[in-house]
Each structure stands twice: as C-alpha cells, then as structure tokens.
N, C-alpha and C positions, 0 to 999 in steps of 0.2 A: 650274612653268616653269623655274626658276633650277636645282631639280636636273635637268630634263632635259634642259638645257644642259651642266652641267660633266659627264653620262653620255654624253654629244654628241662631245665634249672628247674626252674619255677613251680614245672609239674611236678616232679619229683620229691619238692620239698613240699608240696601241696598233699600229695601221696601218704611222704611219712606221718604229716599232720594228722592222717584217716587213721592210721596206722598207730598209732599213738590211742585211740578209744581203747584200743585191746592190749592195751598194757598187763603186765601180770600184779600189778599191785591191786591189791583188796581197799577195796573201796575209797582211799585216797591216791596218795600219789600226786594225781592232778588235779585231783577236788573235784571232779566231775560223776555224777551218780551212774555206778555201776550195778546196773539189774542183780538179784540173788544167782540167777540161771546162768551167768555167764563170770561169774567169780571164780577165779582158783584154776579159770583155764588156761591152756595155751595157746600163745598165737596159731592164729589155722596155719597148718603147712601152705593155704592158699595164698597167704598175705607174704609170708616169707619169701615164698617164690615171687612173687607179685615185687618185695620189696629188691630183691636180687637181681629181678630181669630191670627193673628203673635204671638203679645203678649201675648197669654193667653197657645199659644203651646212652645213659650221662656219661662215661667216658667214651663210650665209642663217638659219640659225637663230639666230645672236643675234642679227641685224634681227627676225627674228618674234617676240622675247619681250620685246625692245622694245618695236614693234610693239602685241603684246596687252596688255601692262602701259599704255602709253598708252592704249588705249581703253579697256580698266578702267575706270581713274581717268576718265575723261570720263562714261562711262555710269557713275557712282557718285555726280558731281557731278551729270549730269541728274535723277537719280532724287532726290536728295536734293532738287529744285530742284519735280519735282511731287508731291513731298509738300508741297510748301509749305515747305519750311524753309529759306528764304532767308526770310524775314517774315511778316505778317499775313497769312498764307493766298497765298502765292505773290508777295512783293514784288521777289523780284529781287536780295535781297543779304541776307548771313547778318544776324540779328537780334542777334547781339551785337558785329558792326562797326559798329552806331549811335555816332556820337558829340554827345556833349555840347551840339555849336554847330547840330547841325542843324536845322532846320525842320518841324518835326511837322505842320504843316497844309498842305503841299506834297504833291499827290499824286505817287504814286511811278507808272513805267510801266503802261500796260495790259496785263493778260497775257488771251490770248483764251480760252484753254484753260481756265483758271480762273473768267474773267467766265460762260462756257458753263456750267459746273459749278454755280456760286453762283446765278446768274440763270435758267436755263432753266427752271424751274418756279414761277417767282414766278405768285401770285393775279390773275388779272383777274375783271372782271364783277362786282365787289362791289355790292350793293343799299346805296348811300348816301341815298338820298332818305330813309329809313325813318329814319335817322341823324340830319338834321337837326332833328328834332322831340325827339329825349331830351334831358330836363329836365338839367342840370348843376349841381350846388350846393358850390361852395370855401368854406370859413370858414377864420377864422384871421387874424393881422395883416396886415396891408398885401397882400392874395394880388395876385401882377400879372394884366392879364387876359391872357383869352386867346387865341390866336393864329385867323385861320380859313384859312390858306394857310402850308403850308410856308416859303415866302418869306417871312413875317414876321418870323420870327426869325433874325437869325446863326448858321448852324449850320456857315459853311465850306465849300470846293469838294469837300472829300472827303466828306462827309458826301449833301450835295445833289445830286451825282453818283451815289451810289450810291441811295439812295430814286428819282432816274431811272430806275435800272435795276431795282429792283424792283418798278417800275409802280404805285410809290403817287402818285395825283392831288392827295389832298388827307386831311387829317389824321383821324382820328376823334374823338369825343369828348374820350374819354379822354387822347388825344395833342393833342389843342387847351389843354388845360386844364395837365395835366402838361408837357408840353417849355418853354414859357415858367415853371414854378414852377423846375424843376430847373435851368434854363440862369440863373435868378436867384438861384443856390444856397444855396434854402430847403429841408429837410426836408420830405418827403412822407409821408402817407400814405393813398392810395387806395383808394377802393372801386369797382369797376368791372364790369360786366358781365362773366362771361366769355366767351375770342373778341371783344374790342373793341380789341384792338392793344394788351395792356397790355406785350408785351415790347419793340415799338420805341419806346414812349412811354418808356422808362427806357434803353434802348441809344443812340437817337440823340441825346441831349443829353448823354448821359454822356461815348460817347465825342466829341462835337466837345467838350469842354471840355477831354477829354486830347490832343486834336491841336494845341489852343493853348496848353495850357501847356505840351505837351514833358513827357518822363522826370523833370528835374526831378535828385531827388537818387537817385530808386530806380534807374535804372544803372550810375551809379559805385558802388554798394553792393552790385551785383550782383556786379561787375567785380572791387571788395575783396576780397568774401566768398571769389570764385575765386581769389586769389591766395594767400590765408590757408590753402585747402586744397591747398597745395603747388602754384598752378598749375593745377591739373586743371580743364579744361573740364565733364566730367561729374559733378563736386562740387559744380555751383553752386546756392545756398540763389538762390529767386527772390521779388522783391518786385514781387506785381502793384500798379496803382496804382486799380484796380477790383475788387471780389469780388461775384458774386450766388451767393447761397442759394435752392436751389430743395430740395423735397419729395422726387422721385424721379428715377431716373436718366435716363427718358424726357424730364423737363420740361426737367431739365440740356443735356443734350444738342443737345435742339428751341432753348433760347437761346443757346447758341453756333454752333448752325448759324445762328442769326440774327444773331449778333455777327460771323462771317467775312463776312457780308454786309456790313455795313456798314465792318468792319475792311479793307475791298478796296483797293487802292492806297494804303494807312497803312501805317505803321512800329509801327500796333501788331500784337501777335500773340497772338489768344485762345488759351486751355487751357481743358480738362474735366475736372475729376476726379469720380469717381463710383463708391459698391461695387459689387461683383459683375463687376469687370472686372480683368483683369492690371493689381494697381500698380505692379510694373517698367516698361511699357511705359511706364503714365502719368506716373511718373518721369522717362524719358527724354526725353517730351514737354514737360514741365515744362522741363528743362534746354536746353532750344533756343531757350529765353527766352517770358516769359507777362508778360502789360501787365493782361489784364482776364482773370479768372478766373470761372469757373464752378463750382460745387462741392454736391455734398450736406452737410453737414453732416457725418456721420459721417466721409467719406473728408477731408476737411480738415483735421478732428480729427488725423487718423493721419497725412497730410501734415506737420502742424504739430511733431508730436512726432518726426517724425525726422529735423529740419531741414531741409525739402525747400521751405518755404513760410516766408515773415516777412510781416506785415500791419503793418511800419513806417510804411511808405508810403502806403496804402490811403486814397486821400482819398474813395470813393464806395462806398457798400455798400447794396447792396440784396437785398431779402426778398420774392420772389416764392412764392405761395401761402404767407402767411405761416402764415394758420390751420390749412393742413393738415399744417404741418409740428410744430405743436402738438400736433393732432392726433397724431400718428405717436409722439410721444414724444421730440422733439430740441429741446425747451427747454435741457437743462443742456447738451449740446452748443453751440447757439446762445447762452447766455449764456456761454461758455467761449472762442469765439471772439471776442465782440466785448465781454466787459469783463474777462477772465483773462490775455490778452496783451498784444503789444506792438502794438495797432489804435491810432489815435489816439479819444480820447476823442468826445463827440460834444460837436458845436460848431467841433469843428476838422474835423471827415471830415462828412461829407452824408451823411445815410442817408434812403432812401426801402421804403416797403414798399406791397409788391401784394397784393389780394387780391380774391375776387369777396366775401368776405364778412369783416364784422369785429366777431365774438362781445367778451365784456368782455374774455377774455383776453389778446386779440391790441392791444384799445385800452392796456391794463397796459403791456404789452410795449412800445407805443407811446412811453408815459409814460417808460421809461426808459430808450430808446432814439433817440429824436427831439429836438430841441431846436428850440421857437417852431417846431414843422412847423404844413403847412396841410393842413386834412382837406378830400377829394374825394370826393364822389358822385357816380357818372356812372349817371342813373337810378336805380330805384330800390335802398338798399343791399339786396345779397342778392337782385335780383332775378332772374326769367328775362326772356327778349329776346324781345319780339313778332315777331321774325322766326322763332318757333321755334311752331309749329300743333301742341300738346298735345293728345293724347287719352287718356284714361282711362277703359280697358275693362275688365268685371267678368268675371273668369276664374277656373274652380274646377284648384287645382291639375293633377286630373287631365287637365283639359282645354288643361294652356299647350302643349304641342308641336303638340298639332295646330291650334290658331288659330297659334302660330309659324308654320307650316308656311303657311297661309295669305295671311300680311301678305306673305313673304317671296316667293311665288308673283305677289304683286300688285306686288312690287317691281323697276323694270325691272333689264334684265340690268347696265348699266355703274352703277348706282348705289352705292354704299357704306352699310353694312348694320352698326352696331352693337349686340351683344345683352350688354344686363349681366346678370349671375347675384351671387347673393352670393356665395358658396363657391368653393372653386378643386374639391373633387371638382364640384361640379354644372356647372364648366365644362369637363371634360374629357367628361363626361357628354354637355352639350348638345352635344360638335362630334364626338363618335363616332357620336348618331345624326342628326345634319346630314349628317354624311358619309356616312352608309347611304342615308343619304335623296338623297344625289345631288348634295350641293349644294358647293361650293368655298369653303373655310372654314376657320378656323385661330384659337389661343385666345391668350391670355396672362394670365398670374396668376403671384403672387408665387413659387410653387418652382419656376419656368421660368428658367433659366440667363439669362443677359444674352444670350449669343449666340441662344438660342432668340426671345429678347421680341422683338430688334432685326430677325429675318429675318422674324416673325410680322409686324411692324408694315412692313415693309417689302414684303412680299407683300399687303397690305390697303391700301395706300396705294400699292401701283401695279396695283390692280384684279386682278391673278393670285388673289386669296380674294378676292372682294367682300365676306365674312361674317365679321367678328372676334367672338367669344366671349369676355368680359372680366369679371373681378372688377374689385375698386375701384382697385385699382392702375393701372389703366389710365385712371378715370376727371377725373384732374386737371389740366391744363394738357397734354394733348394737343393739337398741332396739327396737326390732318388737314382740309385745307380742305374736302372735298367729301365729307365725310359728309351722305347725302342722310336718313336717318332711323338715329333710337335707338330704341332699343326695351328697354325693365325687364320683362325677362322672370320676376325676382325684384325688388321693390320693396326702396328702402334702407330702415333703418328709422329713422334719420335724416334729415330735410326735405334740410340742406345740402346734402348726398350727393344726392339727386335732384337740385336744382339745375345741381349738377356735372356729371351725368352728361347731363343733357340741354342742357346746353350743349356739347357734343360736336358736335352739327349748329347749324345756324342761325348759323357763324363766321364775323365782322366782316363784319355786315348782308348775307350770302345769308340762304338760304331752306332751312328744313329741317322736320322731323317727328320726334314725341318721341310714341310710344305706350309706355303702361306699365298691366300685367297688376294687377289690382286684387280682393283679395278677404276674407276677415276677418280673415286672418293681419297685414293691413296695417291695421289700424283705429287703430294710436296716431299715425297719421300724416295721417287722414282730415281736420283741421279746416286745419292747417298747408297741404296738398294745394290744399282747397279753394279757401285764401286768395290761393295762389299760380296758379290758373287763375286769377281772377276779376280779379287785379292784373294781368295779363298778355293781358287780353281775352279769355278761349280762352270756348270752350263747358264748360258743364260738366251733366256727368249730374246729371238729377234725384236717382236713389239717392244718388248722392254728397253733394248737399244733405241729404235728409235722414238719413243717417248723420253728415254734421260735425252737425245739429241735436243727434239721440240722444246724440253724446259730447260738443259743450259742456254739455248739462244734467248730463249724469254729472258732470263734471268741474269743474263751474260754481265750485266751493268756491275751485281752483287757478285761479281766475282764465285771463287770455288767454294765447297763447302766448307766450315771450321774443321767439321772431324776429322778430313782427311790432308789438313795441309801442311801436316809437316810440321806446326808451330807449336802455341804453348802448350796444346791439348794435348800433342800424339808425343811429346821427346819431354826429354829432362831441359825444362825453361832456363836452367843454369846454363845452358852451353852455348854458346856464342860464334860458335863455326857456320858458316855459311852455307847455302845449297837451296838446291831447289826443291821447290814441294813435293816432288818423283823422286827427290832422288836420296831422302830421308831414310832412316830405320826400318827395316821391312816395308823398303816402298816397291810397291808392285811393278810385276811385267808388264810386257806387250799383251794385248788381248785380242784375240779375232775376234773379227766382226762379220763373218761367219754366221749361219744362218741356225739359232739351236732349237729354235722355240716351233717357228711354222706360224699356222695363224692364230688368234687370240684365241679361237678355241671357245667365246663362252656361248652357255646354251645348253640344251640335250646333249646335240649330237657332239658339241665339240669337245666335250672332254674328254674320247676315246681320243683322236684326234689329236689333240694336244700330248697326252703322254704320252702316243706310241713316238709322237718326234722327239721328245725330253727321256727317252729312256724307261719310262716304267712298261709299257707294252699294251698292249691290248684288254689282256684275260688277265684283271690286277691280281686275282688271288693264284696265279702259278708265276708270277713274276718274284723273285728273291731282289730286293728294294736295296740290302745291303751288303748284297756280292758275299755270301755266304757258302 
C-alpha cells in the first residue's frame, strides 16, 4: 500500500510537470519556447479540471491506506483475541500484562464465543447410581475424608463456575476421594477405574490452588528471562507452575482440552506440547505465556534442552497413565525431568500419579517420587467397571470378519463402534474391507501422521465414521463419551491391555458393551480373562471355564497370577497386614460354575448358538444389548 501511494504521487507530480508548458508567462518564465499562437492564454479549463481531479484522487488515496492499515491492525488484534491469546483460553487481555498485585481467584469477563466452544459438548445423562456402591479404600497417614458434593470443599468462584458449566452434579468416586487429599496438599497416588473422572479429579484442585496463590515468583522470572534476551518477546524461557505427563499425544491433548475448561475466566493459560507435531508452532504457543503444562515426555525433554521450558517453579506435577508410560519406554525420560533438573525436590512440589493400574514398577517409582503420599483404590485395583456387559466369543480366525460383519449389522446406525486389532498392517486390512463392505469407518495406528490420528478421531467422535479401527495406541486414556460397544477383534496378549481397551465404552457410569473374539492363539490369557469376568459379575462361557481349569493344572507349579494376588501390584505395598490372596481389597465372590456359555459356538452356524445362550438372542438387530 505505501508503494502504491508514493507511485500515486508520482503521477501526479509527473502531471503538473505537463501542466507547467501552459504557464501564463510570455515567453519566459521557464525559458522554454513558447509558440506566438499560444501566448497570452489561458490554462484550458481542461487541464484545470484535469489538474483538480489528480489531486483530490492523491488524497483520497492516502486516506485509504490509512484507512486499510487501521483495519489491519484491528482485524490482527481480533484474530489474535480468538485464538485465545489474550489469556486462559480467551480472557480478554495479553497474558504477559499480568501483574504481580493482581487477584488470581477473581474471575475475568465472560466471553460467549469461547464458553459455546469449551461447554457445548460437555457429558450429560451419566449412570451415577451404579457409582454409589464402589467400594473406596485411602491408606496412608492422616488421609482427610472425603467430600460427597462439590460444595464441600473450597475450590473458588472460578473453579465452581466452570464445573456449572460442564454439567457435573456431583463428584465420582475417585474425585470424592482425590480433590480433598490434593486440596490438603498431600502426595497421591491413585488407582482408579478407568473413565471415572480421573482427569478432573487432579485438574480442579490443582488448579484452584493456583488461583489462590497467584504466579508467585514464576512471572517476574519469565519477565527477567525476556529481558536478558535483549528484550525480545519471542525469546521467553516459560516457567509453568503445573506440569502433567501423559503417555500419548491423544491423552495430552484430551487434558488440556479439559484444562481450557476449567482454566475459563482465569489468568491462567494452558500449553501442549506433544511429538509428531510442528515444534515451531508449539514454540510460539509456549511463548504467549503457559501456567499449567501438558506434555509427553519425549517433547519436553526437547523443550527443556533448548531453553524453551524451566521447571523452577513447578509446585504440582502429575503422572497420568503412569504405567503405560513405563510401559512405552519413558522412564529415563521421566526420571530426567523430575530428579536431573532444576523441578523442586519432592516435599516441596506435590506430585500425584494416575493410573487404572499399578504393577511393582510404577509402586518403585512411587517410592521415589512421592513423599508421606496416600494410596487410593477406587474399586477394585486394576479392575473393569460393571457398567461395561463383557462377552467372550469363540471365533476361529477364519471366521472373525464375518461374525465382525455381524455384531456390526446388529449395531444401531448412531452408535460408536470400536474394533482393536493388534498390528497396524491388520488395521489397514480390517478398514479396506469395512469399506468394500459398505460401511463408514476409519483407522488409527502408530505410522499415521498426527494430522491423520486427529481427523480419524475427530470423524469418529462426531459420528461421520461410526467405526474406528485401532491398534493399542489408541487404546489408553481416550476420551470419547459414547462409545456404545468394543469389540477385540485381535485379543491383547497382555490381561492389562484388555482392561484398557475395554474401558473405552462404559465411561464415567454410562452403559456399554465389550465383546472379544476368543480362540487358542489367546490361551496364555485364559485364567487372568476368566478372573476378570467373574470379578466384574459378567457371564462367563462354560468353555472358558474349563480351559482356565486345563491351564491352572498345566501351570499349577507357577503358582497364581501376579494381577490378581493381592500383593504389590493390587494394594498399597506400605501395608504390612496379613491375608489371603481372596481375601484382599475388593477381592471377589464365589462364582458358579454353572453352565453360561453352551458350546464354543465357532463356525457359521454357531454363532447364532452361541449368543442366544450368552443373552444377545437370536435376531441381533431387535435385541437391546444394553437393557435400554
């Protein structure tokens, strides 16, 4: 615009130059020879006008570059404003003009546009009644109790505002138990169902502690940092004063869209960082100021070492899916962040860890990571949720697509449809012939781009694929409320990994369905299977009985299984009381042995066969699967 102003100019003054032959001076003036015939006259009226419409179109156009340079900059300011980066997800003013003396527990304006955004999809119709009945067990010194309404504890108008708007009534278990340990800031470490609210139970008390104590010193340190690099705004090292550790990029992600939620009318403002996504951008994100962070492990490593991130400040650090991230291989990562830096020690920072399960490993890691924490059970550890109707059906490989083809035919059209495979080929496999087969579906597994995972899950969660096709990566701390059934098209070969996966449906007390294809290839997992129908009330196939029979006698030498015995995996390893492997922490009843199953059923004919004796019926698509 500014050059095609002074080429504006240019003409103009190029103009008067023409304009200038027809001066009224006689034959000097400008020294230039002026014909006899054209002496003594006057400029044409033509040049006049000529010269008047130049000029009057030279100011109109520097008012219009004006003009657009002002609205620029206002639509630059708007834009910048629905991003959110004025604050916590749209508060209204840039996050690094906070100052010192402000008010951290003061909500900031409502913005509509943003509350629409965050809130319009929140959960209704939870099956709480089911809720009131799981067993709950804290140990540990002085644990406080626990709360059974929101309102019982101090959590602040920002805080109890925003749980308003996400339409939570009243607390679950796990969040009954948890939010008064953490708001009494004791060291946690839970075990909990999962789908029991284990991410608000560690977000809403974390952050209402950060709205009452304010920034603190990590502002002015941010503020330092900026100034040491010449000033520059886009050099600033940030010092959250929160960090959670999550497994995969999915889980990350899924808690900070649950952190913006609560972060709503606060002065804080959540960050993501996560691989397999542009770390420039999340650079840039970083630098527009971060309170409570989010991160995988790996990409905060890579943060950390390029001075993008300081854990000076960091009074609350939590470890959700602690076990799986063991699992994965990010131990020396996670002991690199929280005892190789500059974190504060433990004692002085709160750390709590989540998990639906917690092997010796993760109790280790416990040990030297927690200080005087209180161990929580909410139900049984490691178990599955009776809101979830288990079946296990005997399928000979040859035969899984077409009983798939089956369940999926009895499955109504708006329900959500998840099918695990082990392998990432057998999940490209299974949605090429879904897709011949007619049916509207899409996969995700580890060598799928991030942009691909995130539109696959996005297309399944807004019903456009009712059918996700998914290896284990997909299988951990998803949140997809209305998964109406799972389905183990490939059985894990690992118990916990079923756990996992079939806690996918049945989230925070709905109502779901977990079927999984069962056949020899799956026999090391038969006795473990068994235990976990039986603890969880489900039916269980006769065959399946006497197969876990055939492998305890094989096996008899190696004794029971670790998951289930009561020891360091299933209780708090602090506790030193005696008992029997039965007679633990939500250890189970008596079980008939009782006939539920019929015969194995695989084949054509037997899969009718099979579920009219297991309860689905005959005619799958007039059966109601979850007592509706």
């Amino acid at each position: 615009l500014f050059v095609l102003s002074l080429f504006n100019n240019f003409l103009v003054f190029f103009q008067l130059a023409v304009l200038d032959l027809n001066s009224d001076v006689q034959g000097g003036g400008t020294g230039r020879y002026i014909p006899p015939h054209l002496r003594n006259k006057e400029v044409s009226k033509n040049g006049k006008a000529y010269l008047f419409v130049s000029l009057f179109f030279l100011e109109l156009c520097n008012l219009k570059v004006l003009f657009i340079f002002l609205l620029l900059l206002l639509l630059s300011l708007f834009a910048a404003y629905e991003r959110g980066g004025f604050g916590g997800g749209g508060n209204g003013r840039w996050v690094e003009e906070s100052r010192d003396d402000e008010d951290w527990s003061k909500p900031l304006a409502p913005n509509e546009r943003l509350e629409q955004e965050l809130f319009a999809g929140s959960n209704t119709g939870i099956n709480f009644e089911k809720y009131d009945d799981i067993p709950v067990e804290a140990t540990g010194h002085n644990s406080p109790p626990h709360i059974d309404s929101f309102h019982d504890v101090e959590m602040g108008e920002i805080i109890m505002g925003n749980i308003a708007l996400s339409r939570y009534t009243r607390p679950t278990p796990v969040q009954k138990h948890a939010i008064p340990i953490i708001k009494s800031k004791r060291d946690l470490m839970a075990c909990a169902q999962t789908g029991s609210g284990k991410t608000a139970a560690f977000l809403l008390p974390v952050l209402s502690q950060i709205y009452t104590d304010g920034p603190g010193e990590a502002l002015q340190a941010a503020k330092n940092n900026g100034q040491v690099e010449n000033g520059r705004y886009g050099r600033r090292k940030q010092y959250p004063l929160s960090l959670v550790l999550a497994p995969t990029r999915e889980l990350a992600l899924q808690i900070y869209d649950e952190a913006r939620k609560f972060a709503y009318r606060s002065r804080v403002r959540p960050c993501v960082v996560y691989g397999g996504a542009d770390i420039g951008q999340q650079i840039r994100d970083l630098e527009r100021g971060c309170h409570l962070l989010v991160a995988t492990p790996g990409r905060l490593v890579d943060m950390m070492e390029r001075g993008k991130i300081g854990l000076d400040y960091c009074n609350y650090l939590v470890l959700d899916e602690a076990d799986r991230m063991l699992d994965m291989g990010f131990e020396p990562q996670i002991r690199r962040i929280v005892e190789q830096d500059t974190m504060p020690p433990k004692g002085l920072r709160q750390t709590m860890m989540f998990s639906a399960t917690f092997p010796k490993e993760i109790q280790i890691l416990a040990r030297d990571f927690l200080e005087d924490y209180i161990f929580l059970a909410v139900g049984r550890v490691g178990s599955t949720s009776e809101n979830i109707t288990q079946k296990v059906v005997w399928v000979e490989e040859s035969d899984k697509r077409s009983f798939l083809l089956d369940l999926l035919n009895a499955t109504g059209k708006d329900s959500l449809t998840l099918v695990f495979v082990e392998t990432k080929k057998g999940a490209d496999a299974l949605e090429d012939f879904l897709y011949r087969e007619g049916y509207a579906c899409t996969s995700i597994h580890g060598d799928r781009s991030q942009r691909d995972r995130e539109e696959a899950l996005n297309q399944f969660r807004s019903g456009r694929c009712p059918i996700l096709v998914a290896t284990a990566v997909a299988a951990r701390g998803l949140d997809i409320s209305n998964v109406k059934h799972v389905i183990n098209f490939d059985l894990p070969s690992d118990i916990e990994e079923y756990v996992h996966r079939i806690g996918r449906t049945g989230r925070v007390g709905n109502l779901g369905l977990a079927t999984s294809f069962f056949n020899d290839k799956n026999s090391n997992i038969t006795k473990d299977l068994l235990d976990i129908l039986v603890e969880a009330k489900q039916e269980v196939p006769s065959w399946l009985e006497s197969l876990a029979y055939e492998h305890q006698h094989k096996s008899s030498s190696r004794g029971r299984s670790k998951r289930f015995s009561g020891g360091f995996g299933a209780r708090d390893y602090r506790q030193t009381s005696g008992g029997s492997s039965s007679g633990g922490f939500g250890s189970r009843g008596s079980r008939s042995t009782g006939g539920h199953g019929g015969n194995r059923g695989f084949g054509g004919g037997g899969f009718g066969n099979f579920y009219n004796s297991d309860g689905y019926g005959g005619n799958y698509s007039q059966v109601d699967w979850w007592g509706n």
